[in-house]
N, C-alpha and C positions, 0 to 999 in steps of 0.2 A: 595301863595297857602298854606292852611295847610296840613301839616303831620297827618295821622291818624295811631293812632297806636294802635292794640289791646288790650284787656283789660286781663288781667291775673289775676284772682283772689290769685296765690298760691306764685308769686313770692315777694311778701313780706316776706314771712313764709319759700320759697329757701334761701334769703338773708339771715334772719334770722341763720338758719339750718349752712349753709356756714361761716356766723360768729362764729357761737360756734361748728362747730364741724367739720369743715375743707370740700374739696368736694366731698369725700370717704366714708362718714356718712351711707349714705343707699347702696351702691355700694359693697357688701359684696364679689364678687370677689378681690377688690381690696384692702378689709382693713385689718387688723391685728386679726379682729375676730375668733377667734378660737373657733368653734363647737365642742366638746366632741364627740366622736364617739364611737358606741355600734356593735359589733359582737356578733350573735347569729347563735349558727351553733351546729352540733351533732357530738361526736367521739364513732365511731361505733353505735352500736343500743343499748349501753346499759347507755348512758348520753349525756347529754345536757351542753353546756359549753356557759357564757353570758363573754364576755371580753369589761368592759367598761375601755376604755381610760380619765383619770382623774390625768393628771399630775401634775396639782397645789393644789390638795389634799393631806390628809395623812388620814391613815385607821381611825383615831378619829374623822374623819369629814362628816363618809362615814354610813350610815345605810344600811343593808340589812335585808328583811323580807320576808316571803313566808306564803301567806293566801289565802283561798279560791281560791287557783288554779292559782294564780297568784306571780309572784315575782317583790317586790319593788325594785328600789336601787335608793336611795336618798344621796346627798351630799351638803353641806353647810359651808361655810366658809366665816367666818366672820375677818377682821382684819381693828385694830384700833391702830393709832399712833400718839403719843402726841410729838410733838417738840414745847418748847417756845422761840428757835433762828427764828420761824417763825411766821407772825402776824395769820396764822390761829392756834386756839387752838387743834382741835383734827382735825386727818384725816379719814374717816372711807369707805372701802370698803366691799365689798361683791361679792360673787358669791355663784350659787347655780347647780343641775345636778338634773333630777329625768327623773327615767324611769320607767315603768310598762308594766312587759310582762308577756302574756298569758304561761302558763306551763300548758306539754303534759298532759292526763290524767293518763299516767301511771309513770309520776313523783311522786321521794319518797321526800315529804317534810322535813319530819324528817332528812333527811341523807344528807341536800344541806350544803357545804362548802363555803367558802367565803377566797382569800388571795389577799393581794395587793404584788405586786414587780415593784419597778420600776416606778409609776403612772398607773400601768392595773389594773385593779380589777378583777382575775378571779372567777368567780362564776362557781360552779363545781354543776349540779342535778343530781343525777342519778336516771334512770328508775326502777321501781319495775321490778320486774324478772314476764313475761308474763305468763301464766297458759299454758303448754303445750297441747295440743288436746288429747282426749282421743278418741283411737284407739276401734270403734269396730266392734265386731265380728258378722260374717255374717252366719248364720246359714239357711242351707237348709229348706223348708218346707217338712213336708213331705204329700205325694201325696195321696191320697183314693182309 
């Protein structure tokens, strides 16, 4: 009697995967991948605080920019290492971060700081100061 056995078109392409990159490759609970994570949140009403977590950075790697309403923060790093005790000639990696977030309209562009400590990036906006209400006065009609 023969054995019939389904047709899988992808498990060539699993074997493949599992050859080069073990069985954890897509399983991002389980791998070593580390996601950069971004807080966006406000201290008091008078600024906006962006804390991107970027710890295999350093601030010469890190761009921040503020246009048309919006705040960039981009990061890149590139490193390249030459050993000839090994048969390969150069090693080269990379990694990269970007984000782009919307800013309030009553954000002061001009006055946004930027410090790194530690691998955070705190991004400091602060709000223009809002036009207070003008109060007025309510004057009797007078009557005929």
């Amino acid at each position: 009697m023969a054995n019939i056995v389904a047709f899988d078109p992808f498990a060539e392409m699993r074997a493949l995967q599992k050859q080069f990159f073990g069985d954890n490759f897509f399983n991002v609970s389980q791998s070593t991948l580390a996601i950069p994570t971004t807080d966006v949140y406000t201290e008091g009403d008078d600024r906006l605080v962006v804390e991107a977590h970027l710890p295999h950075f350093s601030d010469s790697d890190i761009d921040v920019t503020a246009n048309n309403g919006y705040l960039e923060i981009q990061a890149e790093k590139h490193e390249k290492e030459e050993d000839k005790k090994k048969k390969y000639v150069v090693r080269e990696s990379s990694s990269s971060f970007y984000r782009r977030i919307k800013l309030p309209e009553q954000s002061d562009e001009s006055k946004i700081e930027a410090h790194m400590d530690k691998g955070i990036l705190k991004v400091i906006v602060p709000f223009k100061a809002l036009p207070t209400p003008k109060r007025i006065a309510i004057t009797a009609k007078n009557k005929p």
